[in-house]
N, C-alpha and C positions, 0 to 999 in steps of 0.2 A: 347568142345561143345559150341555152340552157342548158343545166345539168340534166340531162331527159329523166334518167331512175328516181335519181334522189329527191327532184324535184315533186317528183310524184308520190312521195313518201312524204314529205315536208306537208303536201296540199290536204293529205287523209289525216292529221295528228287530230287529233280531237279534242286536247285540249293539254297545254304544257305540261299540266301535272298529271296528265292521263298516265295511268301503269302502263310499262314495255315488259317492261321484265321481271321475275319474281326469282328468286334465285335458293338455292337450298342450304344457301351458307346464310340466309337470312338478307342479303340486301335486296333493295329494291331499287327499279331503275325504273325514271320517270319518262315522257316522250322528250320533256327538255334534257334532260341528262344524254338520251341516246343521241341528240343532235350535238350536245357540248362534247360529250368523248368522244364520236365519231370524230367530230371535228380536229381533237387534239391529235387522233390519227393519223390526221391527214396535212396537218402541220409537220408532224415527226416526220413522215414520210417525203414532202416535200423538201425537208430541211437535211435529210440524208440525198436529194439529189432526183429525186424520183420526178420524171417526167409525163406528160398524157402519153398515153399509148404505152408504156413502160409496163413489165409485167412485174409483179409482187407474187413471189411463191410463197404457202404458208404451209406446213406440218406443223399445227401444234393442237393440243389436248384442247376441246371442248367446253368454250367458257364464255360470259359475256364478254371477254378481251378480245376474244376472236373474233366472235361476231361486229365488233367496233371496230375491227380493224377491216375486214369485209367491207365495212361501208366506209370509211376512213380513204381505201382504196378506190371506191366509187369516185367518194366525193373530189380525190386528188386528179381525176381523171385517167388514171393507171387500169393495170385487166388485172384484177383477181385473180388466182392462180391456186387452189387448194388441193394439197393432196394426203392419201389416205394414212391417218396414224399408223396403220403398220409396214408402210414402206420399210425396206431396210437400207441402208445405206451405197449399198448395190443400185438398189431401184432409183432410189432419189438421184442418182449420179446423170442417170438415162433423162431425165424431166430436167433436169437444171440445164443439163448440156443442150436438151431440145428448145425449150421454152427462153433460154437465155436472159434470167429476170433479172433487174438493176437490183433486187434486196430479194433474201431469203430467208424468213421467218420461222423458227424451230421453238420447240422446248426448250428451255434451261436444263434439262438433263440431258438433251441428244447434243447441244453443241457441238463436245469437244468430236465427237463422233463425226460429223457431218460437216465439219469446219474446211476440209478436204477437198470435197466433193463443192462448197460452195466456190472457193478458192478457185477450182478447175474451171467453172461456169463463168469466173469473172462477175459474181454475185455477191455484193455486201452482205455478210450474216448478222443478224439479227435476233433476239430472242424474246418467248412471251412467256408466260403463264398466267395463271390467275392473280390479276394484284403484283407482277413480280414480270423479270427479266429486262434486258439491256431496251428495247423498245417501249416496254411501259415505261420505263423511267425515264425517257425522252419524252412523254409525254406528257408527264407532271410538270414539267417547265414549261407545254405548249398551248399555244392561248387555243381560249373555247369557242374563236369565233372566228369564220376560214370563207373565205370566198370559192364555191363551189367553183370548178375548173369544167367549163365548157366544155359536153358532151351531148351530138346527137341520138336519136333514134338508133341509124344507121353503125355506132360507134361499139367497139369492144368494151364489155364490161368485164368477163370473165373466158378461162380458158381450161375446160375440165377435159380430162385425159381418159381415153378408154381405146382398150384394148383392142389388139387385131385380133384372129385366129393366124396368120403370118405377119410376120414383121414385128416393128416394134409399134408400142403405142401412142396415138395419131391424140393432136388433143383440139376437142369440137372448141371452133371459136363462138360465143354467145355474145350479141350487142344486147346496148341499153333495152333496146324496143323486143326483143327475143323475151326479156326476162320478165320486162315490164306487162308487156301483152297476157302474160300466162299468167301473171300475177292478177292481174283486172280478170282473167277469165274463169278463175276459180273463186275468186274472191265473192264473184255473183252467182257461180254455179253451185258452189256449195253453203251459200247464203252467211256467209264472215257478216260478224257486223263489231262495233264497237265493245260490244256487251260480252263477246266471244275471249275464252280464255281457253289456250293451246297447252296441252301436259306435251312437253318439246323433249324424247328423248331419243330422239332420231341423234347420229353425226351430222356433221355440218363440212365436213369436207367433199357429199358430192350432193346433187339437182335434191333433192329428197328433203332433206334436212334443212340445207340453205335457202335454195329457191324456192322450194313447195312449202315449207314450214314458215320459215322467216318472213320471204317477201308476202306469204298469205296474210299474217299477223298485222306485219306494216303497212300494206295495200289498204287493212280493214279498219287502222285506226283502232287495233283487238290488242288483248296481252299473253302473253305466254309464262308458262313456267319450265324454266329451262334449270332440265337435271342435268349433268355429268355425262349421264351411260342410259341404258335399258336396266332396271335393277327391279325386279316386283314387288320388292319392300317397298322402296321406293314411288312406284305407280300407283299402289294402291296407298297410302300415306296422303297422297295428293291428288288422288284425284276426285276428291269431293268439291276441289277447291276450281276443277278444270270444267269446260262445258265441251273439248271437241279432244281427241287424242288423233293421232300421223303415228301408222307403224307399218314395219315391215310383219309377215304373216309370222315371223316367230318368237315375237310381242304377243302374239294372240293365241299362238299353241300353249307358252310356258304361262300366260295369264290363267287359261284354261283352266293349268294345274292346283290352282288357287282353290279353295274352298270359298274363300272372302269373296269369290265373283260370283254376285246375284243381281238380282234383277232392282233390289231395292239399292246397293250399292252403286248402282249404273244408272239409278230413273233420273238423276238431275242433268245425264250427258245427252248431247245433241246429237253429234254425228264420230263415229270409228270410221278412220280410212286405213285403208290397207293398200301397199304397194311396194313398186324394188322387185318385188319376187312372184310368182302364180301365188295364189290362192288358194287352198285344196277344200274345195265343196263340201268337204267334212268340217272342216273347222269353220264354215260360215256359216252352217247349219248348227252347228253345235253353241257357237257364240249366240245366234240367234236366241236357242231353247231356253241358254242359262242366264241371258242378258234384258232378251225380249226388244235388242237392237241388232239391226239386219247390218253389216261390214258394208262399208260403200270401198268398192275393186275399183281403181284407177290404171292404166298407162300410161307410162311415159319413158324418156330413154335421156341419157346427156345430151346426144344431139340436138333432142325437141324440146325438152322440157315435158309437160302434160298433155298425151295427144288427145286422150277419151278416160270419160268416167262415165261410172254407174249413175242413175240421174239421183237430185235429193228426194225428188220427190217423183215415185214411180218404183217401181218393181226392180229392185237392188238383182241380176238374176246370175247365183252364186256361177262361179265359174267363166265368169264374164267380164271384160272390162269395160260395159255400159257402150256408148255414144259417142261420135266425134265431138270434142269441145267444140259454141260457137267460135266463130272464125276458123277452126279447123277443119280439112277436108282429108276423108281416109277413103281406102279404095282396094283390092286386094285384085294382084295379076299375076298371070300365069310367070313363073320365075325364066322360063325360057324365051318367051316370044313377047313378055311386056304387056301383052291384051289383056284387059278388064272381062275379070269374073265376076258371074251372076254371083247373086244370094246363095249363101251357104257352099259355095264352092272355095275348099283349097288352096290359098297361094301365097305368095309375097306380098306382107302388107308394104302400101305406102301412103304418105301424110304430106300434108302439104300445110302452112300457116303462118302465120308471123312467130311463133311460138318455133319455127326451125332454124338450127345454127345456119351459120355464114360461111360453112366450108372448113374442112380440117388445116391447123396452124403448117400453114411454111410447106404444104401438101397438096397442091391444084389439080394435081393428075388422079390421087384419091378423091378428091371432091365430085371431079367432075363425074368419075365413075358410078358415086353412088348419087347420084341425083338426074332425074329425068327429062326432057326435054324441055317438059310444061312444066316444071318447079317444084315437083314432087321428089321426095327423099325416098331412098328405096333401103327401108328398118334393117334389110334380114331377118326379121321376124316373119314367120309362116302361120297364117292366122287366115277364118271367114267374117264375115258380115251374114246375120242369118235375115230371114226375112222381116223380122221385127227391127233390122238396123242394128242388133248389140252386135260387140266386135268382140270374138271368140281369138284368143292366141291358142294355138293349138301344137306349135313348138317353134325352134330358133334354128335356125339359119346359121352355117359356120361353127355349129357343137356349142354354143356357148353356154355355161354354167350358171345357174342362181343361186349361192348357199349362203342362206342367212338374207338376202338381202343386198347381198355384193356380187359384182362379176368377176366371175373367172374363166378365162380363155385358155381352152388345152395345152394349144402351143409354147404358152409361157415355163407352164410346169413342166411338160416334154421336152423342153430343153434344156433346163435344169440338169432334168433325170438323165437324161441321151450322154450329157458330158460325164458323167460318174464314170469311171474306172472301171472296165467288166460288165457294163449294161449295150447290151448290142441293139434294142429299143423300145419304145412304150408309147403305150398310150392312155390320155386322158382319159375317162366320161364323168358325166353326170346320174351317179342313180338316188333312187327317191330316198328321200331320207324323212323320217319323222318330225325333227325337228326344228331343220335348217330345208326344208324343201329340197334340195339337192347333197347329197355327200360330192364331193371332190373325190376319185376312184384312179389308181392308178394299176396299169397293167403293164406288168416289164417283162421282156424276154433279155436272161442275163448269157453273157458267155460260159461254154461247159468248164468246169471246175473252179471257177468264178467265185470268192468267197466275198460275197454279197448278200444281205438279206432284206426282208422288208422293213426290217427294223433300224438298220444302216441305210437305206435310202429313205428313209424318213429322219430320222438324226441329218444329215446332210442338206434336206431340205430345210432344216431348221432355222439356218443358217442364210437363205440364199430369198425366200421368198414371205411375201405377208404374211401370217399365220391363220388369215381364212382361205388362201391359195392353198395350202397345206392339204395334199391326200389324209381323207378321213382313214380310207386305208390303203393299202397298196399288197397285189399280188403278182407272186414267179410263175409267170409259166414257159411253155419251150417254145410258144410260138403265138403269134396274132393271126386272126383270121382275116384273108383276103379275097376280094375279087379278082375277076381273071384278068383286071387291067393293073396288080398289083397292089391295089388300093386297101389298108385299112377298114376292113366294114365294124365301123364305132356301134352301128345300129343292131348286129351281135351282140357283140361285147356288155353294150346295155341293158340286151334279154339276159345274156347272160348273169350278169351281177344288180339287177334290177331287186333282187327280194334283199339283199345283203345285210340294210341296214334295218329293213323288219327284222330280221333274222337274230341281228345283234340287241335289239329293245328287247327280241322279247324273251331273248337267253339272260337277259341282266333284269327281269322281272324276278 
């Protein structure tokens, strides 16, 4: 048996000394180099004990070492396991203890921090950074040439973690052929070829960055240039040198802001994707006027990978996210009774494809819930099909938040908030925000005499949660609005603080 992924990475190289990678510290990384480091990865990793099926957690900062270790882990035949740079040590406790990975891979600065928390999981710690930590340097001693470790189709490659609206969070298990599959389907959907160079300044810790970014790259035999972070200095510096950019839509507000973004600065690029977050028809329209390139809107989720895009060729129509990907099947039903709605009717999307995970980790009883009889995943997502076929999301399911580009789940921050000392309760929403598509909002009702403020429950969260979870703001009031069954109406509260963050732009005008 074969390595299924890597193998299929090996078959697309185009030619040893084809560019992988272009890097902003000046190095360059050839497709033989990306096979020799991965491999020395995967030596290290072996030689610390790492088993097939074994999981490898990674937090660490954004760099060709990470990405080598990604496939490093492939190739060992282990699951990938990446989670967000701003966990806090709190967070990471919950994933180690879940996921129970034989190594866990951090920054050289979080170490001593997180040494704990590995210790508790029964996890060997490990450390990376660029050129540096106790892993890279296991790796200079290991050879460049590793016998890929037998993995099917069928076979866990990775294990990315997303939130409930209750409970803790559940992590989508992805096989080789989940990943592989949406790789080949993009690859030709958005026409990748060898010649194609990616300005990569996406993270690489969830589906976005790693999976849509990377595996599109290495699928097409194409190069990327892989920054650090999002920095506009930086995008525009390089992107003369790029032909395709991957971003979330607040890449494209703050590019906006650019005077340097014209039409002649942009004629030599192929294709802008946009995705992670809605889209707002003003900024597609507006990229459009000042570019003279129309945004190509995709979906996708952790558990699918890429379910629909805008097509390359064909009417990009703002506000939309295009098409079910070939092999993919989408369908939108009523959330109560499961029956399939016509065109342009209202409901619960759901997707069907090889591009769909294998069931949440170590969690059957969730699995089985959210998937359908005939093999469909049911999103949460509330979305139509109009009669043209494009797939309109029209909102989410379970409150869930998009800011920046990342998820956040009410429930997580509400209970945070709920345990503070003098806060009797709260709640989440999402309202529009200019910059990041959603602000993070919190609304508390505190007990009477209570010396609590919004400014102490925001210091407090400081401390407890990622700093995109972070309320943008947070307000005291005496009470939440309810229905007559007790219930929280969030869809209030929405209306309610819905203008907030206009309010705040344009008083700081």
């Amino acid at each position: 048996m074969a390595n299924h992924l890597f193998d299929l990475v090996t078959a697309r190289i185009p030619a040893p000394d084809a560019p992988f990678a272009l890097l902003d510290d000046g190095r360059r990384y050839s497709y033989a180099e990306m096979v020799a480091v991965s491999a020395r990865f995967a030596n290290a990793l072996v030689a610390l004990g790492v088993k097939p099926g074994d999981r490898v957690a990674v937090q660490v900062e954004k760099s060709i070492e990470a990405l080598m270790l990604y496939l490093g882990t492939i190739r060992a035949g282990a699951v990938f396991l990446p989670l967000n740079t701003a966990y806090t040590p709190a967070e990471i406790e919950y994933f180690l203890g879940d996921a129970e990975p034989a190594v866990f891979v951090c920054d050289p600065a979080r170490a001593e921090a997180l040494r704990p928390q590995a210790a508790k999981a029964g996890a060997r710690l490990e450390t990376l950074g660029v050129a540096t930590g106790t892993l890279f340097d296991k790796t200079a001693g290991a050879s460049a040439a590793f016998a890929d470790v037998a993995r099917g189709p069928d076979d866990l490659a990775a294990i990315l973690y997303t939130s409930g609206t209750t409970g803790r969070s559940k992590g989508a298990m992805l096989s080789h052929d989940n990943l592989a599959s949406n790789a080949l389907a993009l690859v030709d959907y958005w026409r990748f070829s060898k010649d194609d160079r990616l300005l990569h300044a996406l993270p690489i810790f969830h589906t976005h960055g790693l999976f849509v970014a990377t595996n599109v790259v290495l699928f097409a035999g194409a190069s990327m240039i892989l920054l650090p972070k999002f920095d506009p200095e930086q995008i525009m510096k390089y992107l003369p040198q790029a032909t395709c950019m991957m971003g979330v839509p607040t890449f494209y507000v703050r590019l906006l802001q650019d005077p340097r973004l014209t039409q002649e600065a942009t004629r030599h690029m192929r294709l802008f994707v946009s995705g992670s977050a809605p889209l707002l028809a003003e900024t597609h329209r507006e990229w459009r006027e000042r570019t003279g390139h129309a945004i190509l809107e995709r979906y996708g989720m952790t558990e699918t990978n890429m379910n629909t895009s805008n097509p390359y060729e064909g009417e990009r129509v703002a506000g939309t996210v295009g098409f079910p990907l070939p092999g993919v099947s989408a369908r939108v039903t009523d959330p109560e009774t499961g029956g399939t709605l016509g065109a342009d009717e209202i409901g619960m999307i759901e997707v069907k494809g090889p591009n769909v995970f294998k069931g949440y980790w170590r969690n059957p009883e969730k699995t089985k819930s959210e998937f359908r009889d005939d093999g469909f995943f049911i999103t949460g997502d509330l979305g139509k099909i109009d009669a043209a076929g494009y797939v309109h999301i029209v909102g989410r399911g379970k409150d869930l938040i998009i800011t920046g580009g990342y998820n956040v789940y009410p429930k997580e921050v509400e209970t945070e908030i709920d345990e503070m000392p003098g806060v009797v309760e709260s709640a989440v929403i999402g309202c529009p925000h200019p910059d990041f598509g959603e602000g993070v909002t919190a609304v508390v009702v505190v007990k009477p005499g209570a010396e609590i403020t919004a400014a102490s429950i925001s210091k407090a969260l400081d401390q407890r949660l990622a700093r995109f979870k972070l309320p943008k703001q947070v307000f005291i009031v005496p009470e939440l609005p309810r229905n007559t069954m007790g219930k929280v109406q969030k869809n209030l509260l929405r209306d309610s603080y819905r203008d907030i963050y206009a309010k705040s732009a344009k008083a700081g005008e």
